[in-house]
VOKOL-114090 format. One record per atom (N, C-alpha, C): residue number from 1; atom name; x, y, z. Coordinates in steps of 0.001 Angstrom, whole numbers, plus 500000, padded with zeros to 6 digits. Layout:
N
NUM_CA_X_Y_Z;
...
END
This chain:
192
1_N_423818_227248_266544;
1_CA_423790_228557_267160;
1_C_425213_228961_267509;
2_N_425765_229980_267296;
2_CA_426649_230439_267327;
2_C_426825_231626_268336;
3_N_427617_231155_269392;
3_CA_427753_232004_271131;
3_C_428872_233166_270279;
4_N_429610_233410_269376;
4_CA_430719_233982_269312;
4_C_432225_233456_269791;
5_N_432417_232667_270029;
5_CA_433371_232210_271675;
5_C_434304_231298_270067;
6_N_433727_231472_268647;
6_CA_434678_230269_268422;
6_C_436028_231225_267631;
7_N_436849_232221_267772;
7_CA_437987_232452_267704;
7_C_438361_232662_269004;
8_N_438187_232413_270150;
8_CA_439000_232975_271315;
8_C_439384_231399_271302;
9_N_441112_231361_271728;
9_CA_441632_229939_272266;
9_C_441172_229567_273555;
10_N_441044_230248_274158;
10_CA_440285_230100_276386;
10_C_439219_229869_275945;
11_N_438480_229776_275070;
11_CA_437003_229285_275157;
11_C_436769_228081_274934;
12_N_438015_227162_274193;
12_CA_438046_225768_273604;
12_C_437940_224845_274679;
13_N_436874_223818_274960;
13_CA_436138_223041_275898;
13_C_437211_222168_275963;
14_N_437797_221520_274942;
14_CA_438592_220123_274691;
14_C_439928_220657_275143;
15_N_440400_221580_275360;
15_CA_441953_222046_275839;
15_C_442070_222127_277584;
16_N_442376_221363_278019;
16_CA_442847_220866_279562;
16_C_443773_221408_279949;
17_N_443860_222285_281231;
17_CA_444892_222512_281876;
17_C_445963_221042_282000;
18_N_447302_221502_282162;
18_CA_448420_220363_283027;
18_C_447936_220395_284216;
19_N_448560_219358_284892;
19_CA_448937_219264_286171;
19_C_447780_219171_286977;
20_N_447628_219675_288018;
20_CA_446802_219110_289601;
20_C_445495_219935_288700;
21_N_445522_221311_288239;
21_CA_444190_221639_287858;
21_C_443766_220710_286608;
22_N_444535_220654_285994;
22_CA_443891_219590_284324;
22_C_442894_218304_285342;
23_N_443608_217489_286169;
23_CA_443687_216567_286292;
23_C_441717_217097_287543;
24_N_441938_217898_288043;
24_CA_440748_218118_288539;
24_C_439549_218297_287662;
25_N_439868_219140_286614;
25_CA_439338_219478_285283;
25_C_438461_218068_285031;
26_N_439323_217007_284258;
26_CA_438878_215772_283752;
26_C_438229_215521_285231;
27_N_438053_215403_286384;
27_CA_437201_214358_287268;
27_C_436034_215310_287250;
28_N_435981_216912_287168;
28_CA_434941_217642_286984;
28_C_433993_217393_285767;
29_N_434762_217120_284841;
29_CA_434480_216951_283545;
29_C_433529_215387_283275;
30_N_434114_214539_283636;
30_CA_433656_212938_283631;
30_C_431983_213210_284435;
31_N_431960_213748_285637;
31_CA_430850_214310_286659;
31_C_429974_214840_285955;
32_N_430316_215940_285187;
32_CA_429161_216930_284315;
32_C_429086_216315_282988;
33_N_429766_214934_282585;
33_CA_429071_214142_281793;
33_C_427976_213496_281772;
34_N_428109_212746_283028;
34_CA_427047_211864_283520;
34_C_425807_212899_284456;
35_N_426076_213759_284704;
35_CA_424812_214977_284817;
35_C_424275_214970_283705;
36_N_425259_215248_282539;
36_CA_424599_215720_281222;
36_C_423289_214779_280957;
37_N_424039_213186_281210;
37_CA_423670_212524_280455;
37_C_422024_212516_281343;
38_N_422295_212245_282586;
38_CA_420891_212581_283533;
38_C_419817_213371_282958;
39_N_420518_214150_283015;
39_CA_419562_215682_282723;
39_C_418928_215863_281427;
40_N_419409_214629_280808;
40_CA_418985_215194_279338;
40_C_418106_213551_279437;
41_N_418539_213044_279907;
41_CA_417166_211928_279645;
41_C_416036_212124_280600;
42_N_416278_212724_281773;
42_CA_415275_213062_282768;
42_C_414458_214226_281801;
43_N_415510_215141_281415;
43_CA_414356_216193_280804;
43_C_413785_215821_279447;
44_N_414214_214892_278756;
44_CA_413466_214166_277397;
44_C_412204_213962_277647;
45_N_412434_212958_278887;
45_CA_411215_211741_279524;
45_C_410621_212875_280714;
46_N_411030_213881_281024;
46_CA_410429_214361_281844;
46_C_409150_215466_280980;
47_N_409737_216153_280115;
47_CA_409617_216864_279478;
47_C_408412_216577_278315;
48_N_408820_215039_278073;
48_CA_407570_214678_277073;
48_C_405774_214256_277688;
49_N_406359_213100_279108;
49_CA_405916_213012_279978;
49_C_405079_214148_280647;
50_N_405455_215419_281191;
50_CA_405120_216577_281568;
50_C_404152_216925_280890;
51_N_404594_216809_279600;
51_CA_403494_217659_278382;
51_C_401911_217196_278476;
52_N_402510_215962_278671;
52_CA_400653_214673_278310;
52_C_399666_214886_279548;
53_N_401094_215132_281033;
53_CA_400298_214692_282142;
53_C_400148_216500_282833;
54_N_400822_217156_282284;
54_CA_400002_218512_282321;
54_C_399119_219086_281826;
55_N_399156_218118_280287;
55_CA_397374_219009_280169;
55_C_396470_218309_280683;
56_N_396680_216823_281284;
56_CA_395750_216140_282246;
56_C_395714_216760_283171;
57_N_396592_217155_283876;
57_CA_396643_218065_284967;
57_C_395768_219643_285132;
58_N_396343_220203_283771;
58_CA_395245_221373_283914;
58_C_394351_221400_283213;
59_N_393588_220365_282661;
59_CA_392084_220303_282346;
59_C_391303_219348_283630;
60_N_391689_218757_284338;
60_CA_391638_217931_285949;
60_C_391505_219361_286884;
61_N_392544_220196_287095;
61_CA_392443_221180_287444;
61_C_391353_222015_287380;
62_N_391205_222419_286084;
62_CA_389952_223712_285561;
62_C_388969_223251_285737;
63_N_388751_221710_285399;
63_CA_386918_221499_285888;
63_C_386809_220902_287510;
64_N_387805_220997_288216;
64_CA_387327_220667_289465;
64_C_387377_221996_290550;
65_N_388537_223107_290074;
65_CA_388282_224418_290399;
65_C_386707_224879_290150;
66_N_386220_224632_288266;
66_CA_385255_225167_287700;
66_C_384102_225044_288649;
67_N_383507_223489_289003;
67_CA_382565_222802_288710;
67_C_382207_222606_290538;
68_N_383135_222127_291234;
68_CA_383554_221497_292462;
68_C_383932_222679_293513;
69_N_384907_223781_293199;
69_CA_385324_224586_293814;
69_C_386836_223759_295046;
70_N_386974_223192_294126;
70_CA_388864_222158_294786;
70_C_389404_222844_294194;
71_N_390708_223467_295659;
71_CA_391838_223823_295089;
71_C_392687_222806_294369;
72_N_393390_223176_293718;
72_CA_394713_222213_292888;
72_C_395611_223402_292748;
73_N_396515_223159_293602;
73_CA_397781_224107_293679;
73_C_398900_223665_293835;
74_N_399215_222261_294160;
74_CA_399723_221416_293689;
74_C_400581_221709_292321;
75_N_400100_221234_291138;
75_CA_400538_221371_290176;
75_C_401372_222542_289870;
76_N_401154_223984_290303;
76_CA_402083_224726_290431;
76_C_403965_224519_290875;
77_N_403560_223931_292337;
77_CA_405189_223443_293147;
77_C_405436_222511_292266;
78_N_404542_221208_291823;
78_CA_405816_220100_290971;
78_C_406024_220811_289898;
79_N_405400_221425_289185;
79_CA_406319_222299_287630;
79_C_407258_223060_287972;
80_N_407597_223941_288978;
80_CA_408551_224643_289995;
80_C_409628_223764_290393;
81_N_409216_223007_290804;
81_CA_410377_221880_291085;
81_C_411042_221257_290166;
82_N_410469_220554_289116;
82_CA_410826_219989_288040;
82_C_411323_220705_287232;
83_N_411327_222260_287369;
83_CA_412023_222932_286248;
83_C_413269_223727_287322;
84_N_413017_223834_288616;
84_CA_414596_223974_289030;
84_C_415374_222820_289053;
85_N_415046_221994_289396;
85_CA_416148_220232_288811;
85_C_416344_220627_287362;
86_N_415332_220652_286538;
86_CA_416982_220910_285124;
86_C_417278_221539_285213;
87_N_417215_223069_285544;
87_CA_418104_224474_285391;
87_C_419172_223937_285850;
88_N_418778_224351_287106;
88_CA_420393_224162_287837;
88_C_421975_222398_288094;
89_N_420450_221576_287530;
89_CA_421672_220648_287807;
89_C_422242_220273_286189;
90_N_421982_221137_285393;
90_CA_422260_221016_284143;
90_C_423834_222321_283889;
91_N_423190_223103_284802;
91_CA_424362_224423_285038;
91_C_425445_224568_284369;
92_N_426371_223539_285185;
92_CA_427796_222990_285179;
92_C_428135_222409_283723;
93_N_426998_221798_283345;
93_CA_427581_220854_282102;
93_C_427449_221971_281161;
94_N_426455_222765_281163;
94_CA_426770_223840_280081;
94_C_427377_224540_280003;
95_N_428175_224742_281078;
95_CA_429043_226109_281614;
95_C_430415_225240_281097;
96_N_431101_223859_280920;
96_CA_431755_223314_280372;
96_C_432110_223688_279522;
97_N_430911_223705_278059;
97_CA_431065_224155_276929;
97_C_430556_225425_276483;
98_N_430693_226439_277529;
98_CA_430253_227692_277135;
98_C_428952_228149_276824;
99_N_428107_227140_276997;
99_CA_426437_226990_276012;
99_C_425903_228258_276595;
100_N_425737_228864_277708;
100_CA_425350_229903_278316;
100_C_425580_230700_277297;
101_N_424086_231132_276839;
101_CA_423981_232409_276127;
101_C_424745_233730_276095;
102_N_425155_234125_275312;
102_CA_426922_235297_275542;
102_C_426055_236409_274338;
103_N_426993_237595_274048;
103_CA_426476_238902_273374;
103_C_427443_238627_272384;
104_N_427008_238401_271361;
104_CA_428221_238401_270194;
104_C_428651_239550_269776;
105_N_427802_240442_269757;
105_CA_428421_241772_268840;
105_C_429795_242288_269746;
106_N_430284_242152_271073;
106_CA_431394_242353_271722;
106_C_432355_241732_271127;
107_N_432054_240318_271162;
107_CA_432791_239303_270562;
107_C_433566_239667_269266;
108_N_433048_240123_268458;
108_CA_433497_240162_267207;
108_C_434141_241487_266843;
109_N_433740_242319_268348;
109_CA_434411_243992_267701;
109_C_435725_243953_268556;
110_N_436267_242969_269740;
110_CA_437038_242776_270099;
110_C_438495_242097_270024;
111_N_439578_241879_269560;
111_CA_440670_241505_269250;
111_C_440625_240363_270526;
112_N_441725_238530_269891;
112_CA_441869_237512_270856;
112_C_442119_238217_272152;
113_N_443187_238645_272188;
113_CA_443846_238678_273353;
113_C_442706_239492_274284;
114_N_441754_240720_273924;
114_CA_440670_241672_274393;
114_C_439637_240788_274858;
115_N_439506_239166_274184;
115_CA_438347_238400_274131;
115_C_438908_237340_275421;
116_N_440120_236876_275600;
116_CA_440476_236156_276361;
116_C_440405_237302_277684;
117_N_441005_238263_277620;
117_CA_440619_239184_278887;
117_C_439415_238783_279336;
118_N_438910_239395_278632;
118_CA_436878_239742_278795;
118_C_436289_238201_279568;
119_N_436559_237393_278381;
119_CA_435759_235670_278873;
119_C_436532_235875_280316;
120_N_438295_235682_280740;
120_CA_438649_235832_282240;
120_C_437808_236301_283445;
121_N_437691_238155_282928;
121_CA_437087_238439_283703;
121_C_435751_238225_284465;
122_N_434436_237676_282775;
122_CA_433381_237627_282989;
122_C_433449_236338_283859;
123_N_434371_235428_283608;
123_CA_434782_234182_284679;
123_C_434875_234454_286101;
124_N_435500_235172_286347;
124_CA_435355_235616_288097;
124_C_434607_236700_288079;
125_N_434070_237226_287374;
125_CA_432770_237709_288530;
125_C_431645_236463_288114;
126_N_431409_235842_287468;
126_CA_430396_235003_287657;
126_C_430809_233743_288458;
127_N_431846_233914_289301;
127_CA_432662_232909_290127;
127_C_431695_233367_291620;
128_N_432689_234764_291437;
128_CA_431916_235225_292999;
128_C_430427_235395_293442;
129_N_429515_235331_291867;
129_CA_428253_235119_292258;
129_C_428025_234245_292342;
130_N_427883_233075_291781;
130_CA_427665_230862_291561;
130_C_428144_230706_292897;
131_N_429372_231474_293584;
131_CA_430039_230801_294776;
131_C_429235_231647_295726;
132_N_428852_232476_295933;
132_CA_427654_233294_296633;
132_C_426241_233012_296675;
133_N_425614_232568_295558;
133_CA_424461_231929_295294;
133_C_425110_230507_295825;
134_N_425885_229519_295565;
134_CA_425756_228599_296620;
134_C_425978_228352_297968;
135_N_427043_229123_298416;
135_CA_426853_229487_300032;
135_C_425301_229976_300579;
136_N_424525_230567_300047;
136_CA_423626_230731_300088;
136_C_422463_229583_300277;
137_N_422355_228848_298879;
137_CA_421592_227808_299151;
137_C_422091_226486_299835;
138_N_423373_226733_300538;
138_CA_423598_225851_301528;
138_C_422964_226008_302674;
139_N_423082_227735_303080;
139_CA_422184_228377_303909;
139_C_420474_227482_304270;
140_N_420209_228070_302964;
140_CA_418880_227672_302634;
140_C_418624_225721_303137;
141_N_418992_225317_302424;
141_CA_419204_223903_302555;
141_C_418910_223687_303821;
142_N_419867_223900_304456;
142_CA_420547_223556_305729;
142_C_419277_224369_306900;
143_N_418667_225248_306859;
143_CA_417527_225784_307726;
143_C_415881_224699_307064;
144_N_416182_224275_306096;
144_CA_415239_223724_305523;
144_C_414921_222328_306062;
145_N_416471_221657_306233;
145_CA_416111_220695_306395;
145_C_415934_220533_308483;
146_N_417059_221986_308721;
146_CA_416917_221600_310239;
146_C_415136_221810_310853;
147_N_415072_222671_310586;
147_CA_413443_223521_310414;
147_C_412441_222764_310085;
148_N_413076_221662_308813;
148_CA_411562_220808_308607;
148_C_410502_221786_308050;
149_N_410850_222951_307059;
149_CA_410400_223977_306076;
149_C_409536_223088_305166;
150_N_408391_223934_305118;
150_CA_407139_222988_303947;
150_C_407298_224499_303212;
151_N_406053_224142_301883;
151_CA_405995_224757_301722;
151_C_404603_225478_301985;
152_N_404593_226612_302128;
152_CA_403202_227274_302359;
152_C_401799_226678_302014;
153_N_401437_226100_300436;
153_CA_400452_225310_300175;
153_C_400169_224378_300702;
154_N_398847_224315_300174;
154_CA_397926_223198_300940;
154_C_399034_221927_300830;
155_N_399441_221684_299757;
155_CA_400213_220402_299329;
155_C_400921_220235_300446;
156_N_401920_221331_300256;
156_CA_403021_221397_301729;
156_C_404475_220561_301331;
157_N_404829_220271_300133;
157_CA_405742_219515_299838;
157_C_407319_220045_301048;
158_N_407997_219453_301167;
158_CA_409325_219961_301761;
158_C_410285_220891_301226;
159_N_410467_221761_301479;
159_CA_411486_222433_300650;
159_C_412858_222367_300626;
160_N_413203_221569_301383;
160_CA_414964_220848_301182;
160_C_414779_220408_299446;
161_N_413886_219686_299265;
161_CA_413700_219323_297642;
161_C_414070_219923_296136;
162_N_413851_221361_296446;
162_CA_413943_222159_295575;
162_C_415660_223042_295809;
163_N_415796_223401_297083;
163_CA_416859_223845_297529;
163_C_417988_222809_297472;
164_N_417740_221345_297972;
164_CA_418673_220457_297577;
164_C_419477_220357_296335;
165_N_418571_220418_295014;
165_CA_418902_220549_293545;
165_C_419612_221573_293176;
166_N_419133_222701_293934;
166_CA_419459_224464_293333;
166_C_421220_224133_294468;
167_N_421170_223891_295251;
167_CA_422710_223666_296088;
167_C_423437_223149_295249;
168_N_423316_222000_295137;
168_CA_424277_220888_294293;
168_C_424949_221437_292930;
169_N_423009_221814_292113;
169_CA_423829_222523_290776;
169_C_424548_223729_291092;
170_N_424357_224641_292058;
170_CA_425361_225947_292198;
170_C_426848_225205_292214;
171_N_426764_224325_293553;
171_CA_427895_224138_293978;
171_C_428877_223307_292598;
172_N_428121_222786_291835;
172_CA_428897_222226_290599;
172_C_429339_223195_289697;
173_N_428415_224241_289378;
173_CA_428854_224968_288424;
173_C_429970_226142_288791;
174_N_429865_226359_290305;
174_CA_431076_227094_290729;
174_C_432089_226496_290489;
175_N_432125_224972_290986;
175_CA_433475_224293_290992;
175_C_433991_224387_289419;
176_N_432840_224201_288296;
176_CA_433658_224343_287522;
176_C_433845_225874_287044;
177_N_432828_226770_287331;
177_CA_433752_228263_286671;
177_C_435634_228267_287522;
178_N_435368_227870_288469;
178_CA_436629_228106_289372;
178_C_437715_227446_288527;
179_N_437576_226172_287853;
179_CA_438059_225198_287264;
179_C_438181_226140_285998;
180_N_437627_226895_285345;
180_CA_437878_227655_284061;
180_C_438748_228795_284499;
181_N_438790_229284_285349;
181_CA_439826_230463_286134;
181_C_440719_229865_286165;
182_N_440773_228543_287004;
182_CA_442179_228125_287156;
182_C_443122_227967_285532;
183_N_442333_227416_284846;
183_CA_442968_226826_283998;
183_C_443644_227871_283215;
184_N_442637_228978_282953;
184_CA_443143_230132_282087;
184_C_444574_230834_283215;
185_N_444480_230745_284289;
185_CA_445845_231025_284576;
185_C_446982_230472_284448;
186_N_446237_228817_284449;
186_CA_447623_227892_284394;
186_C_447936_227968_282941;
187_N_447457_228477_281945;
187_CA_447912_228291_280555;
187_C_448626_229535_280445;
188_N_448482_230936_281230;
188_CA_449404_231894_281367;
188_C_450612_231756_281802;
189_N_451249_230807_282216;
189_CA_452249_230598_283096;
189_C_453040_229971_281401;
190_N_455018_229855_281902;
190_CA_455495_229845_280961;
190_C_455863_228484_281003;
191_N_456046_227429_280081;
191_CA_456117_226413_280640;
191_C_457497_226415_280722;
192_N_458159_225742_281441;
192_CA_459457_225542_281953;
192_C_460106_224235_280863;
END
């Protein structure tokens, strides 16, 4: 699949800032490896797993709703949950390599230097939102866990759980858009 992103030079994953940002870069980088690597075996095994024990789940479900008149609402919050743990703690590692779905037809009617603008800009404003959406679910978090927040259903699971995941991945994927800002400035600079 092809994002557009492969003639712009600022879009190249493998090109590291110098200095204090490069060097933050690689410890960001090593981090949203071993996420990667998480996230992609959790969601393999989660994902295959999920499949078998959800249609156990909603045929368990339908004839005890059907037959019995038992809620099962349950199954709703863990698929909710289990699918904000990969979104968001997967975030960062994709935001690494650009994987986030982009508009190509811009891409291609735009000249490098128009394309390195553009990726910049679209970089800080999606800075000030990731860094807004996680101040936020620190918010969240943080009333969740002081509060001792369930959730509304019968189940009642905790909701630090879900907010915990959605924090972490914000707060990673900001650090690294911030980490892609930085860098594209530090490669503007002349080297001495």
């Amino acid at each position: 699949m092809s994002h557009g992103l492969d003639d712009v030079e600022a879009a190249d994953p493998t090109v590291l800032a110098g200095g204090p940002v490069g060097s933050v870069e690689r410890v960001i980088d090593a981090i949203n490896h071993v996420v990667v690597i998480i996230s992609s075996i959790a969601l393999v095994i989660a994902s295959s797993i999920a499949l078998v024990i959800a249609s156990f789940v909603l045929t368990y479900s339908v004839v005890v709703r059907y037959f019995l008149k038992i809620s099962t609402d349950w199954q709703d919050e863990t698929s909710v949950f289990l699918i904000i743990g990969a979104v968001f703690m997967s975030a960062a590692a994709v935001q690494v390599r650009r994987g986030h779905v982009g508009i190509e037809a811009i891409t291609v009617l735009l000249s490098r230097r128009a394309n390195r603008i553009r990726l910049f800009l679209v970089d800080v404003v999606s800075l000030i939102f990731c860094a807004y959406f996680a101040w936020k679910s620190w918010i969240l978090l943080h009333e969740a866990w002081v509060d001792n927040y369930h959730s509304g259903s019968t189940w009642g699971p905790p909701l630090w759980i879900p907010y915990s995941l959605m924090t972490v991945g914000m707060v990673l994927l900001s650090v690294q858009i911030l980490l892609q800002v930085l860098a594209a400035l530090e490669r503007r600079k002349p080297v001495p």
